[in-house]
C-alpha positions as CSV (number, residue, x, y, z in Angstrom):
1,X,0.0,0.0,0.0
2,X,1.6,3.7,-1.1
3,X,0.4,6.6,1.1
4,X,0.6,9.9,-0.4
5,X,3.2,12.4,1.5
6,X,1.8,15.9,2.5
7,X,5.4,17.4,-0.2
8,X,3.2,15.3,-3.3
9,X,-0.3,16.3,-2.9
10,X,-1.8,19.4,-5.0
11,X,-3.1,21.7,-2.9
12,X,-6.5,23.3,-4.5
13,X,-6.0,26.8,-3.1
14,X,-2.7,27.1,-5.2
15,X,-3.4,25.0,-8.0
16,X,-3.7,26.4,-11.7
17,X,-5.3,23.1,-13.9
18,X,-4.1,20.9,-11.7
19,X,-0.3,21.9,-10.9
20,X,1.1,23.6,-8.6
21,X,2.4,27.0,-9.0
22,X,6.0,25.6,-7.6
23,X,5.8,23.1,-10.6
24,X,4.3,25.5,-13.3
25,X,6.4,27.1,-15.8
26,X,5.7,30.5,-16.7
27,X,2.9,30.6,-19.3
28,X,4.1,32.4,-22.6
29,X,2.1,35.8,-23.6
30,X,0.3,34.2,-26.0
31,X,-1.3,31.3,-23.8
32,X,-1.7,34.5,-21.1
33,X,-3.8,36.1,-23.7
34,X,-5.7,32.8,-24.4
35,X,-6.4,32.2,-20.5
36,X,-7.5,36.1,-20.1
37,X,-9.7,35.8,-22.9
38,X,-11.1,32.5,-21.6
39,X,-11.3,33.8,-18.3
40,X,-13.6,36.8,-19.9
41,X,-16.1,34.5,-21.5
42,X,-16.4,32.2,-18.7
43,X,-16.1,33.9,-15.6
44,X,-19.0,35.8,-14.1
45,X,-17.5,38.6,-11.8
46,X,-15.4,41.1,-11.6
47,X,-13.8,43.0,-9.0
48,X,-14.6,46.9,-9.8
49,X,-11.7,49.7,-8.2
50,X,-12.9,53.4,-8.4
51,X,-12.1,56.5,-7.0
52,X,-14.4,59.4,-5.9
53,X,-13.0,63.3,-7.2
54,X,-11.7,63.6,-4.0
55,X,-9.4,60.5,-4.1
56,X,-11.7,58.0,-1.8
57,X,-11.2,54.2,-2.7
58,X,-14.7,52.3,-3.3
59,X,-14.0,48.4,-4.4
60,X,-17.6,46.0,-5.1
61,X,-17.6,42.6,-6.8
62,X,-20.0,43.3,-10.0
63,X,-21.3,40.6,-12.4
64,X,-20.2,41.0,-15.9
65,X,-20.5,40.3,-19.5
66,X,-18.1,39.7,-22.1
67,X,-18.4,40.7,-25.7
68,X,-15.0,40.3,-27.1
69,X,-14.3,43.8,-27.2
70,X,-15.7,45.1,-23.5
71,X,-17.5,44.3,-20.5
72,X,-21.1,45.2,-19.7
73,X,-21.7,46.2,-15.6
74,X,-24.5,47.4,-14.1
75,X,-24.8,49.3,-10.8
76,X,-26.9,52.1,-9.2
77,X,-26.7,54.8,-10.5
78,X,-26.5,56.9,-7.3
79,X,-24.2,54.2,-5.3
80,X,-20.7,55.1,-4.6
81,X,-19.1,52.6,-8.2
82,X,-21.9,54.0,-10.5
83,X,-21.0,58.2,-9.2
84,X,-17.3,57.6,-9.5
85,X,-17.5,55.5,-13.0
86,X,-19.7,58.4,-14.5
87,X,-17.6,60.7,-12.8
88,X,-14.4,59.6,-13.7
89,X,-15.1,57.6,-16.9
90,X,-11.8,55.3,-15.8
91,X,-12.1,52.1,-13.8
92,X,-9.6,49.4,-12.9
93,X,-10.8,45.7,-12.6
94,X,-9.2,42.5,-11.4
95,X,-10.3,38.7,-12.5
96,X,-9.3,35.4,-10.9
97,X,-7.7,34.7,-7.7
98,X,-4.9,36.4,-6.1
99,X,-2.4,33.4,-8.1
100,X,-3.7,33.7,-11.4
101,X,-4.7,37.3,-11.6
102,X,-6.1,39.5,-14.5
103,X,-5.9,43.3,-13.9
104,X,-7.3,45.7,-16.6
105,X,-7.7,48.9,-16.5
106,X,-10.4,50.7,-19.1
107,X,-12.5,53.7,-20.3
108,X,-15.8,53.8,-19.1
109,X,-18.9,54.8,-20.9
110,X,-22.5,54.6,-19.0
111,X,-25.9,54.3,-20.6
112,X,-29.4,54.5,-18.7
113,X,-31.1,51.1,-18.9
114,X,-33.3,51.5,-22.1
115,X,-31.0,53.0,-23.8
116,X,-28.8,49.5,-24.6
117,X,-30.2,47.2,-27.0
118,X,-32.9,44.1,-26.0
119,X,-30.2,41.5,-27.2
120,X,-27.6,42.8,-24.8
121,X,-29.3,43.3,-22.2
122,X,-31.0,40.1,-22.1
123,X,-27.4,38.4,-23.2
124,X,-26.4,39.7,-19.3
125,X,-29.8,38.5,-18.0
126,X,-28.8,35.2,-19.4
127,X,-25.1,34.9,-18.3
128,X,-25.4,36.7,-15.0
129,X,-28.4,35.6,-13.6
130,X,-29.6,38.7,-12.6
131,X,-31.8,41.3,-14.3
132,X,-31.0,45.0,-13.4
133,X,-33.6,46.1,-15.5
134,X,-36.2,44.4,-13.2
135,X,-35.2,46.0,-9.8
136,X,-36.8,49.4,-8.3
137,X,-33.6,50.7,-8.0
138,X,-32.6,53.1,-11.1
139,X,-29.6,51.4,-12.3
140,X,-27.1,52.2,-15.0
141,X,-25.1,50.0,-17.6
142,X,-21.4,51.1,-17.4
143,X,-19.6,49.4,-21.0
144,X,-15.7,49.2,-20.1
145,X,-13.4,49.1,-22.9
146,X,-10.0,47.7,-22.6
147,X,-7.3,49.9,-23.1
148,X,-4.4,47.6,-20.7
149,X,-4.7,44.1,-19.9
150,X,-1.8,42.5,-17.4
151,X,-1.9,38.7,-16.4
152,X,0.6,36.8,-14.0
153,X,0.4,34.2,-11.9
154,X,3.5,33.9,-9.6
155,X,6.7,36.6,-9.5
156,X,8.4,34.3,-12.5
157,X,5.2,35.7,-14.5
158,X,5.6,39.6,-14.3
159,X,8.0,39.4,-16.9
160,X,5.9,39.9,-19.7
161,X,2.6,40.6,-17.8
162,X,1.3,43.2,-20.1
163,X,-0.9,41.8,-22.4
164,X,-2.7,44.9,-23.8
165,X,-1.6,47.9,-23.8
166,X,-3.5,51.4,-25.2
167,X,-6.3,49.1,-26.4
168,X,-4.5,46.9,-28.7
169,X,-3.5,43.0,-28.3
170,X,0.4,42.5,-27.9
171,X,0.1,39.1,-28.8
């Protein structure tokens, strides 16, 4: 009978596909770009950084869609993420855990909620589970456009991190 040492067992907190970060080799930017982009059509939320005119921090988990060119959030308009993201028109996100981490920071444009189109809005229904349209609250959409993407996993990753930069793919 083999019994499996404590050194030779993954642990799931620290895992990336099945291997350990210790075991991982850095990722090229190309298969960085493929696991952000995969990692924008699957996952569900995003972590949403803004700052209020007078320099005040405000960070909210929001639920997202992807279209291949920008992300769709919604928020109220009068809470703390929707002022300072009409305000400010800037916002920086982060995907993924802490190891395997997706920062991107983009331009923000906001639209009141019947002013974007049936098929979008109900694309975000669909994929988020929730309907912003539906609540008493006045909400806004908030599209976020890319303009720098950065992806790394461990410190043997930040060489290379950027993967966008001024809106454009850099691999």
């Amino acid at each position: 009978m083999t019994t499996e040492s404590p050194e030779n067992t993954v642990n799931p907190e620290t895992a990336v596909d099945g291997v350990t970060d210790e075991t991982a080799a850095p990722r090229s930017r190309a298969q960085r770009r493929r696991d952000t982009e995969h990692r924008l059509a699957t996952d569900v939320d995003v972590w949403v950084a803004t700052a209020s005119q007078e320099g005040v921090p405000y960070l909210v988990p929001l639920s997202f869609a992807w279209d291949g060119t920008a992300l769709l959030v919604a928020t109220p308009a009068g809470s703390p993420t929707g002022r300072n993201l009409a305000a400010s028109g800037t916002v920086r996100l982060a995907l993924g855990p802490t190891r395997d981490v997706t920062m991107i920071e983009g331009r923000v444009e906001y639209l009141e909620m019947a002013d974007l189109p049936a098929d979008e809005r109900a694309a975000f229904a669909a994929r988020t589970g929730f309907d912003p349209a539906a609540s008493t609250t006045r909400y806004r959409w908030y599209r976020i456009t890319p303009l720098r993407i950065q992806a790394w996993r461990e410190a043997d990753e930040l060489s290379g991190r950027e993967l966008m930069r001024d809106g454009a793919w850099l691999a």
